[in-house]
C-alpha positions as CSV (number, residue, x, y, z in Angstrom):
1,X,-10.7,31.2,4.8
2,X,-9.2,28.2,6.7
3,X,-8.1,25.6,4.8
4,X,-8.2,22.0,5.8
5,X,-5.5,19.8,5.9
6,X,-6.5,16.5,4.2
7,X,-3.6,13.7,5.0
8,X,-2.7,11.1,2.3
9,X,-0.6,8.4,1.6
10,X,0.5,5.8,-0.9
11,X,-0.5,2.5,-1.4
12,X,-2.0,-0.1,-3.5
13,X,-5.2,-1.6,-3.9
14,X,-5.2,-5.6,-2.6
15,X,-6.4,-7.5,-5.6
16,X,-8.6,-10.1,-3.0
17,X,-10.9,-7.7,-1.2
18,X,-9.9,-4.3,-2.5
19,X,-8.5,-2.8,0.8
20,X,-6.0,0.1,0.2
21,X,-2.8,-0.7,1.7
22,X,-0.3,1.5,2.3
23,X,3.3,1.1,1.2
24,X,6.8,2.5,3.2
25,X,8.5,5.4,2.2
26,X,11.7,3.4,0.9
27,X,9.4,1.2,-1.8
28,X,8.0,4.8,-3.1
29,X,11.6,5.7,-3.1
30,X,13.0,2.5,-5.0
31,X,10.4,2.8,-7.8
32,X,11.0,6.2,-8.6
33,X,14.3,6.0,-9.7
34,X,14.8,7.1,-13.3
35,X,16.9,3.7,-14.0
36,X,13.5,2.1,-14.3
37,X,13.7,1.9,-17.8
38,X,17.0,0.3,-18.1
39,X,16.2,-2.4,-15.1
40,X,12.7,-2.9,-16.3
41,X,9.0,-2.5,-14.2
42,X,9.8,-3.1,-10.3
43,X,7.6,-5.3,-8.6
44,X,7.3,-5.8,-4.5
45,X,5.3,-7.9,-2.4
46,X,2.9,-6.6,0.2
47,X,0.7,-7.9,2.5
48,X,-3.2,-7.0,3.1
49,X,-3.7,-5.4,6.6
50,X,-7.3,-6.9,6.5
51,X,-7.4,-10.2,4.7
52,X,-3.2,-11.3,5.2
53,X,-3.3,-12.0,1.7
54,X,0.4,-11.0,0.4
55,X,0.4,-10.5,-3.8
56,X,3.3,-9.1,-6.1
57,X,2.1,-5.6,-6.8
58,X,3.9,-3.4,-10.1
59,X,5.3,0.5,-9.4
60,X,2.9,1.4,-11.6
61,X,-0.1,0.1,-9.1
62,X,1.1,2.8,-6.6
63,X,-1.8,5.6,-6.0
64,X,-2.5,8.3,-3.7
65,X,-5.2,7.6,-1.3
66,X,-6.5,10.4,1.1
67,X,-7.4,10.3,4.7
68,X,-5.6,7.4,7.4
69,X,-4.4,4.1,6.3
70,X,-6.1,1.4,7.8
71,X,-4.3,-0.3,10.7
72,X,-3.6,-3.9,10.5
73,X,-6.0,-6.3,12.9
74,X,-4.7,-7.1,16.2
75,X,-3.4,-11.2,16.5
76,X,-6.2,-11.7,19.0
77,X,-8.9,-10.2,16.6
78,X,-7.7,-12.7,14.2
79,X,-7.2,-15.5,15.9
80,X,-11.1,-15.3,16.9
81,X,-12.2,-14.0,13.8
82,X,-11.0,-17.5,12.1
């Protein structure tokens, strides 16, 4: 039996148009250390690769999404877009 491989990745959901968007490596890293109690939640900013909206997201809004991230729209696609 062959077994698939299914890629994932971590992200959060972007609270204006419910895009995943994936986060780096180092903000997984930072929000998994086990001082989180004694420093309180984390929070970090990240921006939507489809509508640019940037919000504050919690540790705690981090999931695992399956298949490719989206890419983020070329400039020229959103210069015409707008």
């Amino acid at each position: 039996m062959i077994a698939e491989l299914v890629k994932t990745y971590r992200g959060v959901i972007c609270l204006k148009c419910g895009t995943p968007i994936p986060v780096s490596e180092r903000v997984v890293s930072l929000t998994e250390q086990d001082d989180a109690e004694i420093n309180g939640p984390h929070t970090f900013l990240c921006r939507c690769n489809q509508c640019e909206e940037e919000n504050r997201y919690l540790a705690a809004d981090i999931r695992v999404f399956s298949g490719e991230p989206i890419k983020r729209r070329s400039r020229k696609a959103r210069t015409t877009a707008a």
